[in-house]
C-alpha positions as CSV (number, residue, x, y, z in Angstrom):
1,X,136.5,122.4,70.2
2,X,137.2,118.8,69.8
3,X,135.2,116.5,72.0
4,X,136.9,113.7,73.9
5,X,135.9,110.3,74.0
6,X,134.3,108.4,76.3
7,X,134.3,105.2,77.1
8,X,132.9,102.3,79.7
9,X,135.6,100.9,82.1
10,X,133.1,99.2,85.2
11,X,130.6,98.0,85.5
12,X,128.3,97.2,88.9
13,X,123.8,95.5,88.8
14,X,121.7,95.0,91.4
15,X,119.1,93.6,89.8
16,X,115.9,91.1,90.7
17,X,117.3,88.8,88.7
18,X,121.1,89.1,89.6
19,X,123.1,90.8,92.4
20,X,126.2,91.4,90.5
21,X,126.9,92.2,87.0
22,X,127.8,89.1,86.0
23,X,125.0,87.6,88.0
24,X,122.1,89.9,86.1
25,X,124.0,88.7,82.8
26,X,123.4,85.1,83.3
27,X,119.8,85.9,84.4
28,X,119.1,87.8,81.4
29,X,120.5,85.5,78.9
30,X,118.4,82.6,80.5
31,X,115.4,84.3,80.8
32,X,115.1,84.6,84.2
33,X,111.7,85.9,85.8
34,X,112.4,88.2,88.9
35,X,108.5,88.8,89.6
36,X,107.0,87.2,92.6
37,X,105.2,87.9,95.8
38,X,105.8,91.1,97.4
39,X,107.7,90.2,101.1
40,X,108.2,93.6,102.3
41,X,105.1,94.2,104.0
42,X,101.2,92.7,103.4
43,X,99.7,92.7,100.3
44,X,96.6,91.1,101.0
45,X,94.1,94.3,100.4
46,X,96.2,95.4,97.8
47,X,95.1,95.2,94.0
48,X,99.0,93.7,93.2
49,X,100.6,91.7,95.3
50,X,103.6,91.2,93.3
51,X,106.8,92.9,92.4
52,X,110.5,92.0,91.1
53,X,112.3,92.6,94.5
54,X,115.8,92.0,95.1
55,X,116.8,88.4,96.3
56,X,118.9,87.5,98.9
57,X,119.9,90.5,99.7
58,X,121.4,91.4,103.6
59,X,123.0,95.2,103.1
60,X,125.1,94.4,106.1
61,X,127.0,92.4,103.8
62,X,128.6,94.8,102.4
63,X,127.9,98.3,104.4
64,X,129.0,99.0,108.1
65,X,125.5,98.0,110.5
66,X,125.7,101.1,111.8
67,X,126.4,103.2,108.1
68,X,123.7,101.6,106.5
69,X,120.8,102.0,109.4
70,X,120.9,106.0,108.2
71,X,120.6,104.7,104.3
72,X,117.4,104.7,102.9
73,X,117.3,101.3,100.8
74,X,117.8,103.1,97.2
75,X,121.2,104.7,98.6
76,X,122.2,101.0,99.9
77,X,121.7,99.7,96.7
78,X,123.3,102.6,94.9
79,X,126.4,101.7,97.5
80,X,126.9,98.4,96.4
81,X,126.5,98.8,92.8
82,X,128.6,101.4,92.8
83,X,131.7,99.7,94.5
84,X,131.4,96.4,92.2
85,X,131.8,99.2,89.3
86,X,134.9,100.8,90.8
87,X,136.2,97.7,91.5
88,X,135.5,96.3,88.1
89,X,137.2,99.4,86.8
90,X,140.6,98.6,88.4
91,X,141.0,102.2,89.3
92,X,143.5,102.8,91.3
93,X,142.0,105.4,94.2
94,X,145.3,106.1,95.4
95,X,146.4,107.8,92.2
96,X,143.4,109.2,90.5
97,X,142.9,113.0,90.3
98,X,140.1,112.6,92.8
99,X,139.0,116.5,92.0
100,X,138.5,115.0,87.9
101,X,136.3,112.4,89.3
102,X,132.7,112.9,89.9
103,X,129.2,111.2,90.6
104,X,126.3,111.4,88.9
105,X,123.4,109.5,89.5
106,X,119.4,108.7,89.0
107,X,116.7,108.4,90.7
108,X,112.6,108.9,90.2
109,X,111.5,108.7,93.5
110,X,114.8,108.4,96.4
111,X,113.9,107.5,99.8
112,X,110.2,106.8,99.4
113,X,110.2,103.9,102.3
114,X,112.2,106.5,104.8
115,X,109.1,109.3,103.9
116,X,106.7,106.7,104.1
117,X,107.7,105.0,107.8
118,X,108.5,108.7,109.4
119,X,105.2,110.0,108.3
120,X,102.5,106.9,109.1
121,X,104.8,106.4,112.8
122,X,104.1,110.2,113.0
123,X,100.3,109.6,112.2
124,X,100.1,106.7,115.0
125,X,101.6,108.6,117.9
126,X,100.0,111.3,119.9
127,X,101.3,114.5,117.7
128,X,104.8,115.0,119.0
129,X,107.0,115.2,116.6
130,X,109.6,112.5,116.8
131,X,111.1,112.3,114.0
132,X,114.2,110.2,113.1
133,X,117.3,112.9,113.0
134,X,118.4,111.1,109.7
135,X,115.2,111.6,108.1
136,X,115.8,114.0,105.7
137,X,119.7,112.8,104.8
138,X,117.6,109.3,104.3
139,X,115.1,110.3,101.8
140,X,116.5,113.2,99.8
141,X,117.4,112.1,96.1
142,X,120.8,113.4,95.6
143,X,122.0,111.5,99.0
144,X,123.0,108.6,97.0
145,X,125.6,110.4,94.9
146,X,126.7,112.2,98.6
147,X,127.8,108.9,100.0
148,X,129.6,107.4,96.9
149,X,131.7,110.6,96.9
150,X,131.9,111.1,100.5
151,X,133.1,107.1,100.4
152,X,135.5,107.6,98.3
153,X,136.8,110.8,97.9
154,X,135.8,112.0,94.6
155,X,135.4,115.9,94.1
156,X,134.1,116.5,91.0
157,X,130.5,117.6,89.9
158,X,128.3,115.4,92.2
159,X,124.3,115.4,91.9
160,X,121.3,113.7,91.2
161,X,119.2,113.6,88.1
162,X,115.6,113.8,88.6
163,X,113.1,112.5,84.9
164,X,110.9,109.7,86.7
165,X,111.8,106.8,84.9
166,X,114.4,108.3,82.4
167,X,116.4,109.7,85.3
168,X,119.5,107.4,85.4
169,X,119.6,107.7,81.5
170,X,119.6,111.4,81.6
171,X,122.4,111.1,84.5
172,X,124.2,108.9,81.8
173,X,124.6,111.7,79.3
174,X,125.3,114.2,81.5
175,X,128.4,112.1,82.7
176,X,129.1,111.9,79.0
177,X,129.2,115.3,78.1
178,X,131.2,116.5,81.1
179,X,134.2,114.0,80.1
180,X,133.7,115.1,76.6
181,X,134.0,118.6,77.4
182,X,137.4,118.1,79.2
183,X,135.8,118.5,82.1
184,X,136.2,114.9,84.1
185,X,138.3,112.3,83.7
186,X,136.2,109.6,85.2
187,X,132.2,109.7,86.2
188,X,130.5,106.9,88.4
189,X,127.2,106.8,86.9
190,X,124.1,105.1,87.2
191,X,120.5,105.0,89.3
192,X,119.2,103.3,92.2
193,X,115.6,102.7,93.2
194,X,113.7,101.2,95.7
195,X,109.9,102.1,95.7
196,X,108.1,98.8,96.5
197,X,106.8,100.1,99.8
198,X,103.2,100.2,100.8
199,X,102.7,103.9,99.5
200,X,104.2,103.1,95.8
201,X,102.4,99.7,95.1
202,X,99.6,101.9,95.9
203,X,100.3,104.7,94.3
204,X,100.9,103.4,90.9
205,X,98.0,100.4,91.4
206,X,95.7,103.9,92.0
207,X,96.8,104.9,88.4
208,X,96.0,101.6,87.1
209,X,99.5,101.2,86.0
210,X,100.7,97.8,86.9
211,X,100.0,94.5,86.2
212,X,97.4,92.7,88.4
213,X,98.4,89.1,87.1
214,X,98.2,87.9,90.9
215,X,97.7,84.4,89.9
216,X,101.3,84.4,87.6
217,X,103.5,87.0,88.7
218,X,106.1,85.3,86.8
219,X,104.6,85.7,83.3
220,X,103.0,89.4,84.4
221,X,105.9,91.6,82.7
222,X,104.9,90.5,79.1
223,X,105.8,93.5,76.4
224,X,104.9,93.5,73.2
225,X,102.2,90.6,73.7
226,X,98.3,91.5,73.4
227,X,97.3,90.3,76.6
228,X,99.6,93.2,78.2
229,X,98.0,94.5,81.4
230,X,100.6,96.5,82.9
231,X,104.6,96.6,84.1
232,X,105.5,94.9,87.4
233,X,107.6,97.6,89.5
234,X,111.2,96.4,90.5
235,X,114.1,97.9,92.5
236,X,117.9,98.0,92.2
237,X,120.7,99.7,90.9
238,X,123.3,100.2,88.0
239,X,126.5,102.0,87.9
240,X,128.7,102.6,85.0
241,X,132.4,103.9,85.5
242,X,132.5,106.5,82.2
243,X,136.2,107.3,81.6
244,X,138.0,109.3,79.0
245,X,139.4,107.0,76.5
246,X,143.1,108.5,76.4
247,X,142.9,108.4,80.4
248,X,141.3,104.9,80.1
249,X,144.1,104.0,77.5
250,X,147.2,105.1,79.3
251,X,146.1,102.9,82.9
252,X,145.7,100.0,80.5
253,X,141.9,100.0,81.4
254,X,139.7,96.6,80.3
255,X,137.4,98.5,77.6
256,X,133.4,97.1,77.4
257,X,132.1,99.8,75.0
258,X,132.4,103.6,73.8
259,X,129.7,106.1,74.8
260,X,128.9,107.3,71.1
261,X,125.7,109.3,71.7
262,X,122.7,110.6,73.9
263,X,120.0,112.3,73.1
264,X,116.8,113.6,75.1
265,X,113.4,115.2,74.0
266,X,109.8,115.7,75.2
267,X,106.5,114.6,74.5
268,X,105.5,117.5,76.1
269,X,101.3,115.7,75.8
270,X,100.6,114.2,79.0
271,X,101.5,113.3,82.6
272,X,101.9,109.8,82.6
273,X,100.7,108.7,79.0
274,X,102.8,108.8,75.8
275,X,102.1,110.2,72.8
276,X,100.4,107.7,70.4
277,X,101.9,108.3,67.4
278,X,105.5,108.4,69.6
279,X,106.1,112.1,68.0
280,X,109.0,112.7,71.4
281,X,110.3,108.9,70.6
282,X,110.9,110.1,67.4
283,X,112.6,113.2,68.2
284,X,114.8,111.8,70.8
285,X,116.7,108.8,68.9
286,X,117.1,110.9,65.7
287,X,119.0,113.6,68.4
288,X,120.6,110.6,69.9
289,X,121.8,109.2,66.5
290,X,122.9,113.2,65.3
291,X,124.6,113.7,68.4
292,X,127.1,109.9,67.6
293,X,127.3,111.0,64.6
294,X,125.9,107.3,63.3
295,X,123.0,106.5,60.5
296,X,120.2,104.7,61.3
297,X,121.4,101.5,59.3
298,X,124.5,101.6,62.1
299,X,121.5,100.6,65.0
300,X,122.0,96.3,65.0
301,X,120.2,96.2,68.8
302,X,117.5,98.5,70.8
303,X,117.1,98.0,74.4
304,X,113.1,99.3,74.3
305,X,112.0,101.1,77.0
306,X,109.2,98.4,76.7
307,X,107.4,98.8,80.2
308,X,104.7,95.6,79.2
309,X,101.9,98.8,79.2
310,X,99.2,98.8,76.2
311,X,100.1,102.4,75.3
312,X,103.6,102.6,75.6
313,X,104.6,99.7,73.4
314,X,103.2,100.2,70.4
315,X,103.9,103.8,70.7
316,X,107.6,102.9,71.2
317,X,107.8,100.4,68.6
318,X,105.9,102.9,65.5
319,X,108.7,105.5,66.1
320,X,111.2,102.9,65.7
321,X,109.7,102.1,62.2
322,X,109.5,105.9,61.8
323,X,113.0,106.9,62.5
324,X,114.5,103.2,60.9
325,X,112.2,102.7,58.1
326,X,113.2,99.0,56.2
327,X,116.4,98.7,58.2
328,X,114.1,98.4,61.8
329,X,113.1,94.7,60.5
330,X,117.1,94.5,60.9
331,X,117.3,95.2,64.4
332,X,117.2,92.9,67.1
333,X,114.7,94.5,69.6
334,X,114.1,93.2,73.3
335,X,112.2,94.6,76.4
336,X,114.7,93.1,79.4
337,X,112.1,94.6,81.7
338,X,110.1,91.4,80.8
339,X,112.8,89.8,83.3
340,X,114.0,92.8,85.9
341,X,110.6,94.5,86.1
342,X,110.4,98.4,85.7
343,X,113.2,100.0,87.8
344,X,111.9,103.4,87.7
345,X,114.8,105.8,88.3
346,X,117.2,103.0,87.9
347,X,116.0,101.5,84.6
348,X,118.3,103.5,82.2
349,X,121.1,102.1,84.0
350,X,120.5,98.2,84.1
351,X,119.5,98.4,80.5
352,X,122.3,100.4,79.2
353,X,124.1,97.4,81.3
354,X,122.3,95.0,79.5
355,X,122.9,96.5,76.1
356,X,126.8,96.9,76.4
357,X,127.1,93.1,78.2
358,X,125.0,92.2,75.0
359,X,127.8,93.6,72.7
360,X,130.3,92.2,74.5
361,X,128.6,88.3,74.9
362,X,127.1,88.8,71.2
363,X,123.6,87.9,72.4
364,X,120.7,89.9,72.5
365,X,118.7,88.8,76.0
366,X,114.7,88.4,75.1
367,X,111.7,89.2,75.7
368,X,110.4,86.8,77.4
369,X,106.5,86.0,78.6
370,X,105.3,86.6,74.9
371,X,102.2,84.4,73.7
372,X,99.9,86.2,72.0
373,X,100.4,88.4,68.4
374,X,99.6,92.2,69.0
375,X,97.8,93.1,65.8
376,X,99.3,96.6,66.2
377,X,102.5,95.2,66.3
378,X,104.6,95.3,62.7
379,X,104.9,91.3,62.4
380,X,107.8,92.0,60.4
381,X,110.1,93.3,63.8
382,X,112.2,90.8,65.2
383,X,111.3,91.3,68.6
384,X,113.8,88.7,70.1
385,X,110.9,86.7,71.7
386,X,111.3,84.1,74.1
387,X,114.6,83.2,73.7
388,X,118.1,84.8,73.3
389,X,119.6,85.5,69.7
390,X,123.2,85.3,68.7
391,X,123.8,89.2,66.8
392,X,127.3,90.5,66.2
393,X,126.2,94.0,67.5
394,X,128.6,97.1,66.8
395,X,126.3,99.2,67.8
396,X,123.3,99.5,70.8
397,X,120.7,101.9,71.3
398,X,118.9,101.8,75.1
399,X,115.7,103.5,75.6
400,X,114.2,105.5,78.4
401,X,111.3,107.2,79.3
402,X,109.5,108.7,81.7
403,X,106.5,110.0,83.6
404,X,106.8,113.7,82.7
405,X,107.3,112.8,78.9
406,X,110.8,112.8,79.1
407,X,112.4,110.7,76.7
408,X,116.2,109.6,76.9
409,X,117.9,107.9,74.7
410,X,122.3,106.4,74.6
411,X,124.2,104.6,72.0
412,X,127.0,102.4,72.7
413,X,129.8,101.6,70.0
414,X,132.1,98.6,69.3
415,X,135.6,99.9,70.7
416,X,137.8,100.5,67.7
């Protein structure tokens, strides 16, 4: 069977550094910050009090009052992300073969705030249980997905895809192999998250996992460098409208990039930690690079996971000198989560975002906040540090991992 291909037609970000696509773009390429105090609710007694929160941001602007008071924030987000993609698509609604069309999304976590206030106004009452009727429909994971079909009408395969932090990456390739299949014509794709409540900054602080750089939040997400502490937890979304190219081609479609490749493994070694020699990292870019049908010596840009946490860095960064030998000195590699923050759920989207608007700009975004040499850092990779770098890229690898071990990985292609 010959596999179709897929290809990008819209794109939609949400991002702490940008609330459109174009928006997030300008952030990246200027190095934009989105870490700083936490506004949601009182940090003072918590170990971080920072976060990369969304800016600006009134959801009435764009959703009915009364629609989006039985969202949960993470479906809000993945509502607006999700419409600047299908408007940035030019699809035409009206003529579409809405049963061809599906939605599938990420997310780690879902409606963590909705659990979190339904629960503690629970604890404070006198045992009845009044609980808000949109409760459940609030905080379930796959409701996000739910509205954007129910929005818009589409009736193809519709779900969530649940791998912690890898999930809107995993989402990614299943969109990819259901157009490639001849199943769909067009997917909306992507993740949404929004944990920075009271219960996830102190959830992951309890693990020891973020940064507790109070005094600079803006510096805190710093990958790569030796003074590392921990990632700084953001929220947002990313959609992608994937589209198969001959159905893309015949409407005339704007082009951003072809979907080339995804691959997924395990580390199958820990909960939360990765393996330190990167063994699953390993396994899933050689899949990802097998399944495009691309050598290593293709790869001119790698969107790291890159989190900013001592472990995962280096870990990340030895199985890219493992699976690129000499050519990874080549490679222009950047953590854009020095910028956005760790999206959880929603981080294989914005990068994936971030690697096709790099291809299309012909900059590679860097990593910013970097001041101090890792010693277990190869010197030798160009880490894109500090400031942007021109790169005619033809082709982009994003990586994404999560809690779990799971281990996602996508490569984007040049348009031919």
């Amino acid at each position: 069977m010959e596999l179709k291909r897929v290809v990008v037609t819209g794109l939609g970000a949400l991002t702490p550094i940008g609330n459109t696509k174009d928006e997030y773009w300008n952030g990246l390429v200027n190095g934009k910050s989105g870490a700083a105090p936490i506004t949601y609710f009182d940090t003072e007694k918590f170990k971080t009090n920072f976060a990369c929160e969304l800016k600006n941001f009134v959801a009435t602007d764009f959703l009915d009052r009364k629609e989006a008071r039985k969202m949960d924030r993470f479906t809000q987000y993945a509502m607006v992300a999700s419409d600047e993609a299908i408007a940035d698509s030019n699809l035409d609604l009206d003529k579409v073969n809405k049963l061809r069309v599906g939605v599938v999304w990420g997310a780690g976590i879902g409606g963590l705030e909705t659990f979190q206030n339904e629960v503690l106004n629970y604890a404070a009452g006198d045992g009845t249980p009044r609980f808000n009727p949109f409760f459940i429909p609030k905080m379930i994971a796959d409701i996000a997905p739910g509205n954007i079909s129910i929005k818009n009408g589409f009736m193809g395969p519709n779900y969530t895809t649940v791998s912690a932090c890898a999930s809107s990456a995993n989402a990614l390739i299943d969109a990819l192999n259901y157009i490639r299949l001849g199943h769909c014509d067009v997917i909306v794709t992507g993740g949404s998250e929004a944990a920075v409540t009271i219960a996830g900054m102190g959830g992951f602080n309890s693990m020891h996992a973020l940064s507790t750089r109070n005094e600079s939040p803006e510096t805190a997400s710093r990958p790569f460098d030796a003074t590392r502490d921990g990632f700084v937890l953001g929220e947002g979304a990313g959609a992608l409208i994937l589209e198969e190219y001959e159905h893309a081609k015949a409407r005339g479609a704007k082009i951003y990039a072809e979907v080339v490749g995804g691959g997924l493994s395990s580390d199958a070694y820990h909960m939360t930690a990765p393996h330190p020699d990167g063994i699953g990292v390993i396994a899933v870019m050689k899949n990802c690079l097998e399944n495009a049908g691309l050598k290593p010596e293709e790869v001119d840009h790698i969107n790291t996971h890159g989190t900013s946490t001592p472990l995962g860095d280096v870990a990340e960064l030895k199985a890219i000198k493992a699976v690129f030998g000499d050519h990874a000195k080549n490679i222009n590699i950047n953590s854009t989560k020095s910028m956005t923050g760790h999206l959880l759920g929603a981080a294989g989207a914005i990068e994936a975002i971030a690697s096709i608007l790099a291809m299309e700009n012909g900059t590679v975004p860097p990593t910013i906040n970097h001041t101090t040499v890792d010693e277990n850092i190869d010197p030798e990779l160009n880490l894109t540090l500090n400031k942007p770098q021109k790169r005619d890229i033809k082709v982009a690898m994003s990586n994404t991992f999560g809690f779990g071990g799971h281990n996602a990985c996508v490569l984007f292609k040049k348009i031919d």
